[in-house]
C-alpha positions in Angstrom: -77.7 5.5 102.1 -78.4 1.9 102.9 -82.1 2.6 101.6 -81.2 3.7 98.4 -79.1 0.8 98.3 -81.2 -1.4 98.8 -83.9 0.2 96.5 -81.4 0.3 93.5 -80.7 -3.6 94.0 -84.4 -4.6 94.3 -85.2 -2.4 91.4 -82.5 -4.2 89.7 -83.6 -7.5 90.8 -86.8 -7.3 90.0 -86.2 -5.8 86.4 -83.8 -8.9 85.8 -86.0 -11.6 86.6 -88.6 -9.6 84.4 -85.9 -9.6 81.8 -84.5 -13.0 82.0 -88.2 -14.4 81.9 -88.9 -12.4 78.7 -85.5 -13.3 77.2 -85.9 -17.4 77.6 -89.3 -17.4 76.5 -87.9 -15.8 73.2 -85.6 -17.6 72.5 -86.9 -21.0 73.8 -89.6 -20.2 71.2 -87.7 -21.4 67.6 -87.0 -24.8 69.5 -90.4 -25.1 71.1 -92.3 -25.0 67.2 -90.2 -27.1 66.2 -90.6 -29.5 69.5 -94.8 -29.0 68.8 -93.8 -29.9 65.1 -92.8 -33.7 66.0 -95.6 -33.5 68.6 -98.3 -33.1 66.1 -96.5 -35.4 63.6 -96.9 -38.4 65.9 -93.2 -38.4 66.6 -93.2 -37.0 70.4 -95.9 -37.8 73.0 -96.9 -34.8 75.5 -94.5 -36.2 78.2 -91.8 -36.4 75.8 -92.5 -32.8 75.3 -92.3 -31.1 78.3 -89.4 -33.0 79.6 -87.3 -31.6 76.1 -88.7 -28.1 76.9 -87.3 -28.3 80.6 -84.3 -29.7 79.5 -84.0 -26.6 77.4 -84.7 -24.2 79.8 -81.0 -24.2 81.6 -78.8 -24.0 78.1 -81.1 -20.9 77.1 -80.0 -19.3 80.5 -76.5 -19.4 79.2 -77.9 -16.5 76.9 -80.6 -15.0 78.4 -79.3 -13.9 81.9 -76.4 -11.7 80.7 -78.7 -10.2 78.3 -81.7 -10.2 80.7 -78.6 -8.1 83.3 -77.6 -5.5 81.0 -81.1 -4.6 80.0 -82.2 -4.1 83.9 -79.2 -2.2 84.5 -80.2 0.6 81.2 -83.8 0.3 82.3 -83.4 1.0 86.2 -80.2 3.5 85.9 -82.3 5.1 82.8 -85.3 5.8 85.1 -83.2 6.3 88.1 -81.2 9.8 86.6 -84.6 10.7 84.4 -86.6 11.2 87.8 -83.8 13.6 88.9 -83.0 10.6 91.9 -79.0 10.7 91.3 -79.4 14.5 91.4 -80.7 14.3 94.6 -78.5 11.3 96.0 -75.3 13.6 94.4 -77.0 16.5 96.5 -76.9 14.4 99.7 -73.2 13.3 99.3 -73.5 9.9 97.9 -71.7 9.2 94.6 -72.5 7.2 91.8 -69.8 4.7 92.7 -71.3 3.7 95.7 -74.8 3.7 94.5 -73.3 0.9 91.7 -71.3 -0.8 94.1 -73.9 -3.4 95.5 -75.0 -3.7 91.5 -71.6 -4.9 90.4 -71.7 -7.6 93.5 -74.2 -8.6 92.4 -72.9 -8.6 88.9 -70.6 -10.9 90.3 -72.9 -13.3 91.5 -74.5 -13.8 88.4 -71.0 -14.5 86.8 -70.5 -17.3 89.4 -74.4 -18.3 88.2 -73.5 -18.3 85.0 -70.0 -20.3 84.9 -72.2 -22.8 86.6 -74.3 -22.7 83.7 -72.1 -22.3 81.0 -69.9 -25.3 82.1 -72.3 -27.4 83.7 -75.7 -27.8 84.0 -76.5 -25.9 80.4 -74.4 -28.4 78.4 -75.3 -31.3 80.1 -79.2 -30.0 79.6 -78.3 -29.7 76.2 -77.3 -32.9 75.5 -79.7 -34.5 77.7 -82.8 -32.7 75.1 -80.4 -33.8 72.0 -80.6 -37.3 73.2 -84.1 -37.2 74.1 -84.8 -36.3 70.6 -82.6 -38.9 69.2 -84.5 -41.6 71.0 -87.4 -40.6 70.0 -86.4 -40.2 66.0 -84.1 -42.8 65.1 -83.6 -46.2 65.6 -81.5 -48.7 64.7 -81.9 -48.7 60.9 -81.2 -44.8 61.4 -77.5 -45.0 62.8 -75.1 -42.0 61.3 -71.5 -40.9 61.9 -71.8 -37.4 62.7 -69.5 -35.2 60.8 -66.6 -33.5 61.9 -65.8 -34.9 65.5 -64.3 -37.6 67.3 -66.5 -40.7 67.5 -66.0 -43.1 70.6 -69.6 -44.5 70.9 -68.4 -47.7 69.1 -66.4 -49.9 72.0 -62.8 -50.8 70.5 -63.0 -48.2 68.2 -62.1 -44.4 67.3 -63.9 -42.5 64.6 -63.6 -39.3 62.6 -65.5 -38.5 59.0 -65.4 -35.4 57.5 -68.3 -35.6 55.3 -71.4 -38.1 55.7 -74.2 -37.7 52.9 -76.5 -40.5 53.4 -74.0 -42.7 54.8 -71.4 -41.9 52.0 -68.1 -40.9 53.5 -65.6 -38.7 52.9 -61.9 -39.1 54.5 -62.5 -41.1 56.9 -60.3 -42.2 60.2 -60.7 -45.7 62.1 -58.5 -46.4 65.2 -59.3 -50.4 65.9 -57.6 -50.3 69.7 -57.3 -54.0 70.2 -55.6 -54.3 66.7 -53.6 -51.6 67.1 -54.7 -50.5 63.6 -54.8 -47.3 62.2 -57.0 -47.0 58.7 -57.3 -43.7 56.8 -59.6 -44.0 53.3 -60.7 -40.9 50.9 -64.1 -42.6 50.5 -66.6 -45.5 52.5 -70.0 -46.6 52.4 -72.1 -47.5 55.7 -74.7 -50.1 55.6 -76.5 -51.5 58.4 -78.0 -54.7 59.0 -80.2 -54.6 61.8 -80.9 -58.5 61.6 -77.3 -59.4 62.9 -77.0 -55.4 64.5 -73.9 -55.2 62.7 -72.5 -52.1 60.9 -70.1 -52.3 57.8 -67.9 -49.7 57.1 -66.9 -50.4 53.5 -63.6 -48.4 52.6 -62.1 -47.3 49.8 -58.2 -46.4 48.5 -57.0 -47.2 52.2 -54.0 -47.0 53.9 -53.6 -48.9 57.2 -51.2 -48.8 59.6 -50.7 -51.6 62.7 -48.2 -51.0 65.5 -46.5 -53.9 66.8 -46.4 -54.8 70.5 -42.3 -54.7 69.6 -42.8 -51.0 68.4 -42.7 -51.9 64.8 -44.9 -50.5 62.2 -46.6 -52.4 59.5 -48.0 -50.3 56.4 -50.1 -51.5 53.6 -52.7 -50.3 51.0 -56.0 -52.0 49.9 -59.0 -50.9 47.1 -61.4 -52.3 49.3 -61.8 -52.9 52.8 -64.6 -53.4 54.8 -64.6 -53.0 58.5 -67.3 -54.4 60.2 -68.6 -53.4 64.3 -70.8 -54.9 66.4 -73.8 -53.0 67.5 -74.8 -55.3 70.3 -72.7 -54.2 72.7 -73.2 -50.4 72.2 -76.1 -49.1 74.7 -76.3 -46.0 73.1 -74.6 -45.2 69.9 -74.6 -40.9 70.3 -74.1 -41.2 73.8 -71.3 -38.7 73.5 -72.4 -35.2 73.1 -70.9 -33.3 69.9 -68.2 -30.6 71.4 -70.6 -27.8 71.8 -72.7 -29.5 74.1 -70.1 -31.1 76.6 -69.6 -29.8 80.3 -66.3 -28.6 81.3 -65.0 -31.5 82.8 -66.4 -33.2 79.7 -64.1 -30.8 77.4 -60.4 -31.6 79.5 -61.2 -35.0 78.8 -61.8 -34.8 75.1 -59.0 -32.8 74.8 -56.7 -34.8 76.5 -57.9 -37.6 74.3 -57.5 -35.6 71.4 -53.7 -35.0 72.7 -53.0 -38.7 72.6 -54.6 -39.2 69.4 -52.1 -37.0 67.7 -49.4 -38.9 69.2 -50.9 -42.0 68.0 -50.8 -41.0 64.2 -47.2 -42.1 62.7 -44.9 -40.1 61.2 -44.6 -40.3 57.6 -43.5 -38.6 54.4 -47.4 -39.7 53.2 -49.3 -36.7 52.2 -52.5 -38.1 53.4 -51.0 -38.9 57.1 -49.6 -35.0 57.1 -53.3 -34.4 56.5 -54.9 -36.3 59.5 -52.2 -34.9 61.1 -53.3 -31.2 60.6 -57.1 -32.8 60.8 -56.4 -33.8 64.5 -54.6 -30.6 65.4 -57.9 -28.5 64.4 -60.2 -30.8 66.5 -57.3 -30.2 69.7 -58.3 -26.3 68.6 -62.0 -27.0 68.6 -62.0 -28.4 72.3 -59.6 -25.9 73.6 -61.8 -23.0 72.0 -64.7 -24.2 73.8 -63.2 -24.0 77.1 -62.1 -21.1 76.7 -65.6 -19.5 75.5 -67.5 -21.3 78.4 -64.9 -19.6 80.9 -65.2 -15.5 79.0 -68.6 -16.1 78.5 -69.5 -16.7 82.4 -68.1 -12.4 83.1 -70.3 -11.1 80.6 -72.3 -9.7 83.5 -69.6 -8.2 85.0 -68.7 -6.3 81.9 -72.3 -5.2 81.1 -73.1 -3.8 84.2 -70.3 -1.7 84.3 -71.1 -0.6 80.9 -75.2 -0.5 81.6 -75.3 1.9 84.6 -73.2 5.3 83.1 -74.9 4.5 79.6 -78.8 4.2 81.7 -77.4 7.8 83.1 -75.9 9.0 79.7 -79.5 8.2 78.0 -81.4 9.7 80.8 -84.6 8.2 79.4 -87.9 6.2 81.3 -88.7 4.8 77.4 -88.7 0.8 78.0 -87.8 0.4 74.3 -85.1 2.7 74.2 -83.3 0.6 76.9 -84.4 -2.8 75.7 -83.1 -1.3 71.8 -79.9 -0.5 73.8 -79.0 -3.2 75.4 -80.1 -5.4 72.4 -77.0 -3.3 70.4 -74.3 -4.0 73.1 -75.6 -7.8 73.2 -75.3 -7.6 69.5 -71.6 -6.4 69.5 -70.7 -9.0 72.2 -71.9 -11.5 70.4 -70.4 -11.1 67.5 -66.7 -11.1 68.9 -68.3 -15.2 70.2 -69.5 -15.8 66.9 -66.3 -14.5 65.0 -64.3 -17.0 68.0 -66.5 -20.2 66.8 -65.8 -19.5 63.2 -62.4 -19.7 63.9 -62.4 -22.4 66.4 -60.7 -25.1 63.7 -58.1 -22.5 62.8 -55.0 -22.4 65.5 -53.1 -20.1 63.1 -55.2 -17.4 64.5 -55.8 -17.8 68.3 -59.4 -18.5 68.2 -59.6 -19.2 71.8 -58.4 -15.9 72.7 -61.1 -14.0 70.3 -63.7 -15.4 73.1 -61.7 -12.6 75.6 -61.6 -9.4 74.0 -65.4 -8.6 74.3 -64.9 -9.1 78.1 -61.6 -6.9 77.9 -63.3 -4.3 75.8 -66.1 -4.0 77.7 -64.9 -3.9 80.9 -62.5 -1.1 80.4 -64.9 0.8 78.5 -67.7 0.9 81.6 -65.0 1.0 84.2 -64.0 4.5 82.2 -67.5 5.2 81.6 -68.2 4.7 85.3 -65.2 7.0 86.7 -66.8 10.0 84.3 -70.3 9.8 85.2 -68.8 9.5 88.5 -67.0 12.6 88.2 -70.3 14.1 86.5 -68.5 14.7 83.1 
């Protein structure tokens, strides 16, 4: 029995590295043209290169090791019950549960691999190769506010824009920290001035708010006002990754200062402040949803193998393609549950974070019921 075990995993193992190697290559390959792209257009020297395409290599894991597991589990259970092996392993007393047990530990094992991944080293890959890039593209002259997330790469200061078209701004959110100022405009205009290294923010229809240090609050409204920050003292000015690319630890910190930035915003009958109010609560959403999908996306393993090894028996097939096709489906029905979670992820009315669950849930009970048939041999 121990043989067969032992031949199962290393037929496993050797299917999944096969896999996972095939898997990253694929999808490294979109982000590698467009890597050669800036190569050949003078943008990115060799080095440059090959330290963006290593950088890439862990946050393509994320995706290519469950997906590399599930197929190795159709391929090797496929071929295992099409060469009449289970037949023979049933005829000797040993049943399918404990020729899938030392598959599922190590099922298990990849999960703890993957949370790594997922929470860890893939994000902080990522946003290692998006600052690379950044370095390489833009300088000074080249500054943007990136849409639709908290913006803390400015000492002193807190940012949010929804919209940024060519440095024109839509609804825009300053919190000056020293001032204790809060400004909220419908429109502003960046411009850059790379002699002094200043950037002017140049506001329009705003409404400011400063908190005394005796608790009072102070409101007025201007046409115009430009807000001007001093570049000299920032060291890197996209130093913070963008939410999908932030570690774990990364994420309890932005959403604990997404918590106190709620707390900051006063209350008031104004429309526009009921606004950034809801605007803040979908960015809390946002970082909470991205926990959660980093966490449910480290068992997807666990849930394919258990759904892999009775469907590689229920298919009884040696055909490569068919198991690759296979697995390639259930990946594709996973996925989608992920995808439907991150559409969703600035909507709290419907629970996005807990849309990043049900594939696990789903798939889990269906292969744990697949399993006890197959091991029944019905």
């Amino acid at each position: 029995m121990k043989t067969l075990h032992k031949y199962l995993a290393r037929q496993v193992l050797a299917s999944l590295a096969l896999a996972v190697t095939v898997f990253t290559f694929v999808l490294l390959l979109g982000n590698v043209l467009k890597i050669l792209t800036l190569l050949f257009g003078g943008t990115l020297k060799i080095t440059i290169v090959l330290e963006v395409i290593g950088l890439l290599v862990p946050f393509v894991l994320v995706f290519a090791l469950p997906i590399g597991f599930i197929t190795a589990t159709l391929l090797v259970f496929g071929r295992f019950s099409a060469d009449q092996e289970l037949t023979a392993a049933r005829a000797s007393g040993i049943s399918l549960l404990s020729l899938a047990t030392p598959i599922l530990l190590l099922s298990l094992a990849c999960c703890g691999l993957c949370a790594w991944i997922n929470m860890d080293l893939g994000p902080r890959s990522r946003a290692a190769y998006n600052l690379v890039i950044e370095h390489a593209k833009n300088d000074l002259a080249n500054v943007q506010l990136p849409e639709g997330r908290l913006i803390y790469d400015f000492p002193g200061y807190i940012l949010h824009v929804d919209k940024n078209d060519q440095g024109n701004l839509k609804n825009v959110m300053i919190f000056e920290i020293k001032k204790n100022t809060y400004l909220q405009a419908e429109r502003g205009k960046v411009e850059i001035d790379t002699a002094k290294k200043q950037m002017t923010v140049n506001l329009l229809n705003v409404t400011s708010i400063t908190v005394m240090t005796n608790g009072a609050s102070q409101q007025n409204f201007a046409a115009r006002w430009p807000e001007t920050i001093d570049l000299n003292s920032t060291n890197n000015l996209n130093a913070k990754p963008k939410i999908s690319d932030m570690s774990f630890s990364q994420l309890q910190r932005e959403l604990q200062e997404r918590e106190q930035l709620l707390t900051m915003i006063p209350a008031t009958t104004n429309s526009n402040w009921r606004a950034e109010v809801k605007a803040t609560e979908k960015l809390i959403q946002q970082a909470r949803s991205q926990m959660h999908e980093q966490i449910a996306f480290s068992f997807a393993c666990f849930g394919f193998a258990l759904v892999g090894i009775p469907l590689g028996i229920r298919v009884h097939r040696r055909e490569t393609n068919i198991g690759i096709a296979m697995a390639l489906i259930l990946v594709l029905i996973y996925y989608s549950f992920v995808i439907l979670g991150t559409s969703l992820s600035s909507r709290p009315e419907f629970f996005p974070h807990l849309i990043f669950w049900v594939p696990n849930f789903i798939f889990q009970a269906v292969g744990a019921v697949l399993l006890w048939r197959a091991n029944k041999g019905i």
